[in-house]
N, C-alpha and C positions, 0 to 999 in steps of 0.2 A: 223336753220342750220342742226340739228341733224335730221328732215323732212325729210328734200332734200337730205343726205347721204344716209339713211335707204332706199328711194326707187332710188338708183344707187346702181348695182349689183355687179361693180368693188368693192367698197368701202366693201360692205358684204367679197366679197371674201377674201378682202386682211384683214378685224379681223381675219376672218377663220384663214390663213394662218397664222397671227401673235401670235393667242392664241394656236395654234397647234406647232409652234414652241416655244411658252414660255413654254409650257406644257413640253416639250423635255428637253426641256433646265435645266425644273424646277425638272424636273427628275433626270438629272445629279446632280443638286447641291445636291438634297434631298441622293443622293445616296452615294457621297461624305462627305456629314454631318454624314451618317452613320457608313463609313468607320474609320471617327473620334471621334466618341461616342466606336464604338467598341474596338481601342487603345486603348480608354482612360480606358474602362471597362477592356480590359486584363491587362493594366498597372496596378490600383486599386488593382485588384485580384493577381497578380504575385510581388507585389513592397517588399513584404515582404522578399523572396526567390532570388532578384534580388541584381546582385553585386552594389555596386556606379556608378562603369564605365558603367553596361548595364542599370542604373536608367538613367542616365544622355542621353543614345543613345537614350533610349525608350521616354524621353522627350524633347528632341530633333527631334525628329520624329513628335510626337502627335504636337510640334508646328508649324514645316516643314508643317505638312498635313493642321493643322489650317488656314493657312498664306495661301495658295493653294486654298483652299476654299475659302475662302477672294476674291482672286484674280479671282477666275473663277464667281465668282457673281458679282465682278463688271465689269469682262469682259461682262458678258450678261445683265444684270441688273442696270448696275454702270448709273450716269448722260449720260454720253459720249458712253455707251455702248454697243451692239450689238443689244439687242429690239428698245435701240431708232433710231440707225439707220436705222432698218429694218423698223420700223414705217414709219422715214422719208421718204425713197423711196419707200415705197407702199401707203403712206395716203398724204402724201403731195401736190401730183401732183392733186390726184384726190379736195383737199380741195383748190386748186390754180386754178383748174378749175371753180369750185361751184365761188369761190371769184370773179373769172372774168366774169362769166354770168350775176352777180350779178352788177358790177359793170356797164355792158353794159347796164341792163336795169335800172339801177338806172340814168343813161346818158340817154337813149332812154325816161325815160317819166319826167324829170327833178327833181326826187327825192334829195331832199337834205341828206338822212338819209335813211339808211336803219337796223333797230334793231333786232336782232332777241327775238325772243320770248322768246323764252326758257332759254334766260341768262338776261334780262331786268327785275330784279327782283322788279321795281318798276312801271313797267308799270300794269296800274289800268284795261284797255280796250283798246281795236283796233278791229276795224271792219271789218271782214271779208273778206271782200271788198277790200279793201288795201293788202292783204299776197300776195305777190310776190311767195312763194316756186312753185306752178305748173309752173309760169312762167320757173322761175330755171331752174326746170328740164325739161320742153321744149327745152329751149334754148341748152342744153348739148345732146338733144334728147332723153329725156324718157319720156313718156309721161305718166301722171295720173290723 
């Protein structure tokens, strides 16, 4: 399967796209973690000189920010969250097409099975002969 992705251009495009805005993304959080290391290091440094009432503001705060951070990583990062979505609607379609070509010539030459390689950690040998992947990407129209 991993074959037959690597040589479709979509599929290139859309990690492109996907590591370019994780990167973005990974940016903010990183920048935001800092923002909170810094509190934290002014609090440290000033707690001595600070009333109760402004300890209690300033920690209050450094948790407020914590809690923020939190939130904005699971906004991009989280199970449900903005990378996986973006995955889903760039990777999906193109791995729903790969699935169906597959399936058509698994139909067209009466395959019972089709394994892929690369995840069949128990397969010993197969022949050459037998690999469907150029078919694949035929089928989808890229030829190799």
């Amino acid at each position: 399967m991993e074959y037959i992705l690597e040589n479709i251009p979509s599929y290139e495009i859309a990690n492109q796209e996907l590591e370019k805005t994780g990167k973005l993304w990974q940016e903010e959080v990183e920048n935001m973690q800092k923002d909170v290391q810094n509190m934290y290091k002014s609090f440290q440094t000033n707690v001595a000189s600070l009333s109760a009432n402004e300890k209690t503001k300033r920690e209050n705060a450094i948790v407020a920010k914590e809690s923020e951070l939190q939130e904005l990583r699971n906004k991009y990062f989280g199970a449900e969250g903005e990378m996986f979505k973006r995955r889903q609607s760039l990777i999906e379609p193109i791995q729903d097409s790969v699935y169906n070509a597959i399936k058509e010539i698994a139909l067209t030459y009466g395959y019972q099975a089709i394994i892929d390689r690369a995840s069949a950690t128990s397969m010993i040998f197969a022949s050459p002969d037998i690999d469907i992947s150029n078919d694949v990407l035929a089928k989808l129209g890229y030829s190799k």
